[in-house]
C-alpha positions as CSV (number, residue, x, y, z in Angstrom):
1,X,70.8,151.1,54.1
2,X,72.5,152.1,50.5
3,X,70.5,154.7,48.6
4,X,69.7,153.5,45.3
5,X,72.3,155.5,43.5
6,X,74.6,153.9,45.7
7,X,73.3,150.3,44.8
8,X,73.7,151.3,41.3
9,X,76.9,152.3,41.5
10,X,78.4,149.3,43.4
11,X,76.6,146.3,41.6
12,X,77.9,148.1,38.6
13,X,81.2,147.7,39.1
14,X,83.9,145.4,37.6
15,X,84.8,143.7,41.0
16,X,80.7,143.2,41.2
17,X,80.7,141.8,38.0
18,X,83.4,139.3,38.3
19,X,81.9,138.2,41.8
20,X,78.5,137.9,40.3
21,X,80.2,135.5,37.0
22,X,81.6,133.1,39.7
23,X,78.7,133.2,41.3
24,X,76.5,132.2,38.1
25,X,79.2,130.3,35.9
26,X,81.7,128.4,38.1
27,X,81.1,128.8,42.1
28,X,84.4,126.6,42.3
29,X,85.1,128.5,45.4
30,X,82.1,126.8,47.1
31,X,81.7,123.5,48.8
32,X,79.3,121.4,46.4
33,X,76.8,120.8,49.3
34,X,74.1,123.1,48.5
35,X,71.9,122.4,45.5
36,X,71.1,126.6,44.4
37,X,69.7,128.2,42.0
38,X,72.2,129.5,39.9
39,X,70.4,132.6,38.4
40,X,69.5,134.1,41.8
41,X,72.5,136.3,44.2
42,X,70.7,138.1,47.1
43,X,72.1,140.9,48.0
44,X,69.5,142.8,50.7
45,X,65.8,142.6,52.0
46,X,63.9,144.7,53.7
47,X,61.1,142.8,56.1
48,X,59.4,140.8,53.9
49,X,61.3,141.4,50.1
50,X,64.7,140.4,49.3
51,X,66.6,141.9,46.3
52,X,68.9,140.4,43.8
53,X,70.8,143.6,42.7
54,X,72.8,141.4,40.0
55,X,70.0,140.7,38.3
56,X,68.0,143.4,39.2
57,X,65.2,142.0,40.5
58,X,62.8,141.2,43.8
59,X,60.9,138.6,46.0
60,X,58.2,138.4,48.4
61,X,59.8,136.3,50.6
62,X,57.5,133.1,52.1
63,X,60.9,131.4,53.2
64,X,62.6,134.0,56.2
65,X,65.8,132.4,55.5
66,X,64.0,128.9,56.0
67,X,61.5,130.3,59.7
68,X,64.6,132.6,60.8
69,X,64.0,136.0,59.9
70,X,60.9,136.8,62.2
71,X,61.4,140.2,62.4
72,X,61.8,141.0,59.2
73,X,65.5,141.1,56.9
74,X,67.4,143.9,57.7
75,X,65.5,144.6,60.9
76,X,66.6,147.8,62.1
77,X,66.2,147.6,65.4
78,X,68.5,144.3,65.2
79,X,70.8,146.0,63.1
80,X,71.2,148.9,65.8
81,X,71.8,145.9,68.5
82,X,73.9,144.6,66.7
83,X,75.7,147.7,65.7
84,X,75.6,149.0,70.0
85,X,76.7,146.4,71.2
86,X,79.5,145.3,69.1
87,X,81.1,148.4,70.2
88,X,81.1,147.2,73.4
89,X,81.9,143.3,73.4
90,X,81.6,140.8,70.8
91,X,83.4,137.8,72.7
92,X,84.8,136.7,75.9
93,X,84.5,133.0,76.0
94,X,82.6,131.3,78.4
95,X,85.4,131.4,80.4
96,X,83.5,134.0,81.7
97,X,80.2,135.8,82.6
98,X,78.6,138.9,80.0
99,X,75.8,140.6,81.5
100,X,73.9,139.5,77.9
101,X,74.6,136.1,78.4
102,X,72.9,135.8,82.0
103,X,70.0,138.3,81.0
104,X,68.9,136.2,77.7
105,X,68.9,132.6,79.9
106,X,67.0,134.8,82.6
107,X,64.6,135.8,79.8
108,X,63.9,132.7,78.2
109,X,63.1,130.8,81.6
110,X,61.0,133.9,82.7
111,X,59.2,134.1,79.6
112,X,58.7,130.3,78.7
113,X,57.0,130.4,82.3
114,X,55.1,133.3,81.3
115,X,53.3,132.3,78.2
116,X,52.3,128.9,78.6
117,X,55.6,127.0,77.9
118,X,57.6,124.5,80.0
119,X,56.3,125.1,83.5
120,X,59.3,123.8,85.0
121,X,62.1,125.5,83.2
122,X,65.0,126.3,84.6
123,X,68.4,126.1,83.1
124,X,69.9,127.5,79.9
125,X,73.0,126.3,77.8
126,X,73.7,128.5,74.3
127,X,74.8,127.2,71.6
128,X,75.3,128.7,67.6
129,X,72.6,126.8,65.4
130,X,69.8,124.4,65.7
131,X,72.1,121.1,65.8
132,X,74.4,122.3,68.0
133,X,71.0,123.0,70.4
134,X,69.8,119.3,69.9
135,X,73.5,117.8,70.3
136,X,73.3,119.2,73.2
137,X,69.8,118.6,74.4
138,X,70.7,114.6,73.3
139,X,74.1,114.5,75.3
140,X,72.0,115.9,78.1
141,X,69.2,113.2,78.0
142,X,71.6,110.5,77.7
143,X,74.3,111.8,80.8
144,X,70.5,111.7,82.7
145,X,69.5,108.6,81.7
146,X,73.1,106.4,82.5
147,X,74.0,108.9,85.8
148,X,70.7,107.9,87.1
149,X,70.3,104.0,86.1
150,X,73.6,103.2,85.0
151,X,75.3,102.9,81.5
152,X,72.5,100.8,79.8
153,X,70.4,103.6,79.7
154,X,71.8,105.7,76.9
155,X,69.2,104.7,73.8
156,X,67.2,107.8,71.7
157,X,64.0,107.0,70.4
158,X,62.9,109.6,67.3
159,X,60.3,109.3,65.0
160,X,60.1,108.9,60.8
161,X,59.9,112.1,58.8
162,X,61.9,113.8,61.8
163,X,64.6,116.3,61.2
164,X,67.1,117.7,63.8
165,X,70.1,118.4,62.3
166,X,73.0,117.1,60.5
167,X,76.3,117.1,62.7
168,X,76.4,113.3,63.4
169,X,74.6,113.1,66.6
170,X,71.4,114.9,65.2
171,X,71.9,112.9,62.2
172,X,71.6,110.0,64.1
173,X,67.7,110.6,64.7
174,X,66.8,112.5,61.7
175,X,65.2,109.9,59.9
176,X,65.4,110.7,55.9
177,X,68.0,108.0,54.6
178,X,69.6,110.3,52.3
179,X,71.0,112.4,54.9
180,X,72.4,109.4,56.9
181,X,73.7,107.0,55.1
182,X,76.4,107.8,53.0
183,X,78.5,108.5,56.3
184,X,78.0,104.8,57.4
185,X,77.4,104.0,61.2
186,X,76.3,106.6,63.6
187,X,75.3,106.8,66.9
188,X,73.7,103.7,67.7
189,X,70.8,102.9,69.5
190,X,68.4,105.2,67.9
191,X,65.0,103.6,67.5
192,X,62.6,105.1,64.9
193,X,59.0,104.6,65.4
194,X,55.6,106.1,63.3
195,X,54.4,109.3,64.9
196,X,50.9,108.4,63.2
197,X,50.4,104.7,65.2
198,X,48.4,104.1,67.8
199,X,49.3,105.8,70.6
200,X,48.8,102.3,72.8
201,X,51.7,101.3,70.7
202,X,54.2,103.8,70.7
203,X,53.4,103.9,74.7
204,X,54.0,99.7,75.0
205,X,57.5,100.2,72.9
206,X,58.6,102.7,75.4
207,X,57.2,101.0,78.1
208,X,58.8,97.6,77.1
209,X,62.0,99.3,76.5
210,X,62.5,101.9,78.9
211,X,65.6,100.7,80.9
212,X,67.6,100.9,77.8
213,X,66.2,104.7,76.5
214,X,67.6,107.8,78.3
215,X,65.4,110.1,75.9
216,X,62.5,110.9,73.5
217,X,63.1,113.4,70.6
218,X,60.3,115.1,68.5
219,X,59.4,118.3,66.6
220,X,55.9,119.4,68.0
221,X,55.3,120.3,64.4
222,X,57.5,118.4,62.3
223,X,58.8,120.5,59.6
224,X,61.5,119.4,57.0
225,X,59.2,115.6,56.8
226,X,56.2,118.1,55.3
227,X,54.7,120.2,57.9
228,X,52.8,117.7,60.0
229,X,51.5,119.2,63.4
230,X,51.9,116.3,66.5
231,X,48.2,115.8,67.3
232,X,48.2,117.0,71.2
233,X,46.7,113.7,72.4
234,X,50.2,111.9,71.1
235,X,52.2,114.4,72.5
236,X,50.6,114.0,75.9
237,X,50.5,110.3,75.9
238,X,54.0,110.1,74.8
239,X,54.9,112.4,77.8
240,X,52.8,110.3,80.1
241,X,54.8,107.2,79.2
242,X,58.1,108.8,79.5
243,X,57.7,110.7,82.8
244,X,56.4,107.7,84.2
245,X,59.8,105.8,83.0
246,X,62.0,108.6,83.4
247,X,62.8,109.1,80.0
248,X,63.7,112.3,79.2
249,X,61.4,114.5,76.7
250,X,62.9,116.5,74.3
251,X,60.6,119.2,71.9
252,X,62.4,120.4,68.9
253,X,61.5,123.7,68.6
254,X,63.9,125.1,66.2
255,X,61.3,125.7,63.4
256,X,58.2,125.8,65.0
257,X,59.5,127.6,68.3
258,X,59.4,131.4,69.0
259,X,56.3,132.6,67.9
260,X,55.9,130.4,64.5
261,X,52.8,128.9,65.6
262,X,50.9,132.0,66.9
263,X,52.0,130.8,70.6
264,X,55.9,131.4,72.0
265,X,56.4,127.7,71.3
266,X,54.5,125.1,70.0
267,X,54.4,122.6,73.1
268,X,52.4,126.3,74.7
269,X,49.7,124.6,73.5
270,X,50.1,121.3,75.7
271,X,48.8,121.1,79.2
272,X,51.9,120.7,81.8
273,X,51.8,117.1,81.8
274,X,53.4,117.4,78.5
275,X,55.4,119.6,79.4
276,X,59.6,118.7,77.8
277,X,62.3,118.0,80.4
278,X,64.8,119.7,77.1
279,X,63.5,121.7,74.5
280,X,66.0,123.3,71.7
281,X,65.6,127.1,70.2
282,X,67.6,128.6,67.2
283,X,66.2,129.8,63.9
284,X,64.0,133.1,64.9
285,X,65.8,133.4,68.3
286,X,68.8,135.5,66.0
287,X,66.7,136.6,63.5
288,X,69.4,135.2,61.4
289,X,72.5,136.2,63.5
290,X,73.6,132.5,65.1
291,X,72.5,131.4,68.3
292,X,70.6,128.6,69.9
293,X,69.5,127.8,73.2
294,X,68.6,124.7,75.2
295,X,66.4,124.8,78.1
296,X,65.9,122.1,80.9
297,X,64.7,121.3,83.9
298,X,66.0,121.5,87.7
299,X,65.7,117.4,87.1
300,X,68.0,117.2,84.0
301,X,70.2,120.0,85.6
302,X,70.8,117.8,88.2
303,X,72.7,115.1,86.8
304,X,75.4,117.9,84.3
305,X,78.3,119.0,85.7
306,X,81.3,120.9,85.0
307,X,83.0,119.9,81.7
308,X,80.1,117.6,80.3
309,X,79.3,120.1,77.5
310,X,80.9,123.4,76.4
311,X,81.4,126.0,73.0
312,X,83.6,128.2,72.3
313,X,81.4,130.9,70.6
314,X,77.7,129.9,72.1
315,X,76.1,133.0,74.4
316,X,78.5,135.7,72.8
317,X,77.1,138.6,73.8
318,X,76.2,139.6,70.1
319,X,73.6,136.9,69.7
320,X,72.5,137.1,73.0
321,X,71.9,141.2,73.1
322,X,69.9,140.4,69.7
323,X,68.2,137.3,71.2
324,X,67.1,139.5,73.8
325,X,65.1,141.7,72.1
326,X,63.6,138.6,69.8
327,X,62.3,137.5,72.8
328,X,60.9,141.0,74.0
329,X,58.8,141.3,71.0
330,X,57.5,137.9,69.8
331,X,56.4,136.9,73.6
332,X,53.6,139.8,73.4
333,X,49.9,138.6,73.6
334,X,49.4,141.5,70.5
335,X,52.7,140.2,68.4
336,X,51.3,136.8,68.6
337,X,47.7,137.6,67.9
338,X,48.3,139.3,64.9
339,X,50.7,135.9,63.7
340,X,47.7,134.1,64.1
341,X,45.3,136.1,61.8
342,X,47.7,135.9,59.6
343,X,47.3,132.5,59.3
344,X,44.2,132.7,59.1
345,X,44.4,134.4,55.5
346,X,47.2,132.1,54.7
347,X,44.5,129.0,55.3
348,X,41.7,130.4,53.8
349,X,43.6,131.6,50.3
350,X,45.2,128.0,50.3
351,X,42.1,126.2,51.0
352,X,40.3,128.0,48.4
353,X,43.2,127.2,46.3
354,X,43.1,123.4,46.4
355,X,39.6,123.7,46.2
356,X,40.1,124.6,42.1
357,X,43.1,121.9,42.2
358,X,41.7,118.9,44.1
359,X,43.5,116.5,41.1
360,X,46.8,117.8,42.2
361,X,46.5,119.2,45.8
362,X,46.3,117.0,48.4
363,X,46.2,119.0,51.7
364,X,46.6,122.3,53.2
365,X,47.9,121.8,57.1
366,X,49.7,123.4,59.4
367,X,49.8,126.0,62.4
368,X,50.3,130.0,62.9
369,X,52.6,130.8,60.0
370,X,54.2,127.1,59.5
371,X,52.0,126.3,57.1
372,X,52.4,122.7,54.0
373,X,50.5,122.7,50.8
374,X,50.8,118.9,50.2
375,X,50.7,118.0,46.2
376,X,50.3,114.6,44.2
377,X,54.0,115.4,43.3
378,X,57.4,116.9,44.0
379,X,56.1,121.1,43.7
380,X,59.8,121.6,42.3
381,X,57.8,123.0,38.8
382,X,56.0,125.1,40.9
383,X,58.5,126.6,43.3
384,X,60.6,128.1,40.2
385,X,57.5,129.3,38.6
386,X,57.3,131.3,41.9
387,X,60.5,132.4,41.2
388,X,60.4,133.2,38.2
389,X,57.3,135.6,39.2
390,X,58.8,137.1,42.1
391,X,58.1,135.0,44.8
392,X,60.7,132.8,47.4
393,X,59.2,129.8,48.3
394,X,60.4,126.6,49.3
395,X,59.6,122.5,49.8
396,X,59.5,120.2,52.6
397,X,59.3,116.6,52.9
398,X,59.2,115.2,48.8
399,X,55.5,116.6,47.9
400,X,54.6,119.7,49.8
401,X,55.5,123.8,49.8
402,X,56.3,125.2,52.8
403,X,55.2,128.5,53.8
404,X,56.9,130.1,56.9
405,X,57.2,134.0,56.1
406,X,58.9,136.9,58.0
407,X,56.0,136.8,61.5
408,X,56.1,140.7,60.1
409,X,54.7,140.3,56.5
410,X,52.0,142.5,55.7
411,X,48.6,141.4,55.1
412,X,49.6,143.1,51.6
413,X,52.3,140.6,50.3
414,X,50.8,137.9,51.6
415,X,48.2,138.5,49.2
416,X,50.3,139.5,46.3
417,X,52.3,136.4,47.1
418,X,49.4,134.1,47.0
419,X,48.8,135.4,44.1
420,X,51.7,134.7,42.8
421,X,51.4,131.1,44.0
422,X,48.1,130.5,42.4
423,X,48.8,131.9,39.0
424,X,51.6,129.5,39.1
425,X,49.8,126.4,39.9
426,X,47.2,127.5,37.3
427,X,50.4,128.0,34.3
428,X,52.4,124.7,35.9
429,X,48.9,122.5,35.7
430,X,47.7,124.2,32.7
């Protein structure tokens, strides 16, 4: 890491300078796509802070690069991975074998089996972000579904408030209308039904309809719609339904997976009979260096073959060597403890918060360090009072604040961030 003087000395520089007025008073080198804040350049963190040396200032951070950074920014045991093992190999193609590529898959089915996650895991394909891991894990439900009752068998059903990505299969079952329509049709035969109605019903739709859907996509928690955990009696009915129409089960766990929740993945929580035939990982799995994973079963397995699915960077041995100790430390009865106390003050300072805002807040939900704080209205006032005080957060869904920190904040900064939170609901609702 730069020493301070060094800091000083780069960010005052003219080439600094010049970056840092593009950055703030034209960005026309940038793509329009991203709706930033345009006061606010970061330039390094350290496990649960990030820095804006243009500005000169600093953040708690309750975002982790939106649930990525688990271990902390700037991690430096990632940064020495990282640093070892690009001296060796950074790419080979999957052309070929790496020794980092075949020890990560081996890791995530060993460990999935381990702590309570897909009993039957057994295959691995690796992929660069969380939409690449659900393209795949939807190209894999529906080669299942038509190789095994022929080509009617090909429909997705997803659920409202869902989010799983925006290349254009992904897109096709996220469910907010914004992101979807203004590129006209998509994949078709996506039906999207109301995680919250009775289970009898979403199990006759699937029931009724089953010889035309190859697979079932959900997030466990979901996360962009607001941070609504799946109660476990839907999941389990839903899985019940599915198995015994051999639709595939897919669990989006690129949010809430790899230690969010205070478990390795969310669906740890299920009993095997709703257990995913696919489930998807990306986010923490990098700790912000880009890979993804999707895990199956011997069943699904069964019907890929050469050629069906492929990428050109996914398991380089970079993100894998890093993915490998991810995995190391998060699945660790301790590591995940201690995520789960966490929580624990998390809930207790938020409950205690709505309790002086009950006119404006309407809910505090959520599970390990995934946590919503669900207002009357959009929290956008709120969340740049935040920043304006030192403190990163962010929304999900149109109403609530999302909190998913680095799994490695300290007790500390969560407090000085919550009360940073507070006083800024108190000022915006003054």
């Amino acid at each position: 890491m730069l020493q301070s003087n060094t800091l000083k000395r780069c960010f005052s520089s003219t080439a600094i300078k010049r970056v840092g007025q593009e950055i703030f008073n034209d960005t026309k080198f940038q793509v329009t796509t991203y709706n930033r804040p345009n006061d606010l350049c970061i330039t390094r963190g350290a496990n649960d802070v990030l820095y804006d040396d243009v500005n000169g200032k600093q953040y708690i951070d309750f975002t982790a690069g939106i649930a990525v950074t688990a271990l902390g920014h700037s991690n430096p045991e990632v940064a020495d991975i990282l640093n070892t093992q690009s001296r060796k190999l950074v790419h080979s193609s999957n052309l070929y074998y790496s020794p980092e590529c075949l020890e990560l898959s081996e890791k995530l089915v060993d460990k999935t089996k381990a702590f309570s996650g897909q009993f039957d895991a057994s295959r691995v394909f690796l992929c660069n972000s969380g939409t690449e891991a659900n393209e795949a894990a939807l190209k894999f439900a529906k080669k299942h579904g038509i190789k095994k009752h022929g080509s009617k068998k090909q429909g997705i059903v997803a659920f409202q408030n869902s989010f799983h990505g925006r290349t254009m299969g992904a897109l096709s079952v996220t469910w907010n209308a914004k992101y979807r329509t203004p590129f006209g049709d998509l994949v078709p035969n996506v039906s999207f039904l109301n995680i919250n109605d009775e289970l009898t019903k979403l199990q006759s739709f699937i029931h009724s309809n089953h010889e035309q859907i190859a697979g079932l996509i959900v997030e466990p928690v979901q996360g962009e719609g607001g941070i609504f955990p799946v109660p476990a009696e839907t999941l389990i009915g839903l899985s019940q339904v599915c198995k015994a129409n051999d639709v595939a089960v897919i669990y989006d766990e690129i949010q809430c997976g790899i230690g969010r929740t205070g478990k390795l993945w969310a669906h740890s929580y299920l009993p095997k009979e709703a257990h995913p035939d696919i489930f998807t990982a990306a986010k923490a799995l990098g700790n912000g260096f880009p890979i993804a994973a999707t895990i199956v079963n011997e069943k699904v397995n069964n019907t890929l073959q050469v050629g069906d699915h492929g990428t050109t960077y996914g398991g380089n041995p970079l993100g894998c060597a890093v993915g490998k100790h991810v995995i190391d430390t998060i699945a660790n009865e301790q590591f995940l403890a201690q995520v789960s106390a966490k929580s624990e003050i998390f809930m207790d300072r938020l409950q205690k918060i709505k309790a002086k805002h009950p006119e404006h807040i309407n809910d505090v939900r959520g599970l390990g360090l995934m946590i919503g704080c669900e207002f009357k209205e959009s929290p956008a006032a709120i969340v740049a009072k935040c920043r304006e005080m030192g403190l990163l957060v962010i929304t999900a869904g149109k109403t609530t604040a999302r909190f998913v920190p680095p799994l490695t904040i300290t007790e500390e900064n969560i407090h000085k961030g919550l009360d940073i939170f507070e006083k800024a609901v108190a000022e915006v609702y003054a």
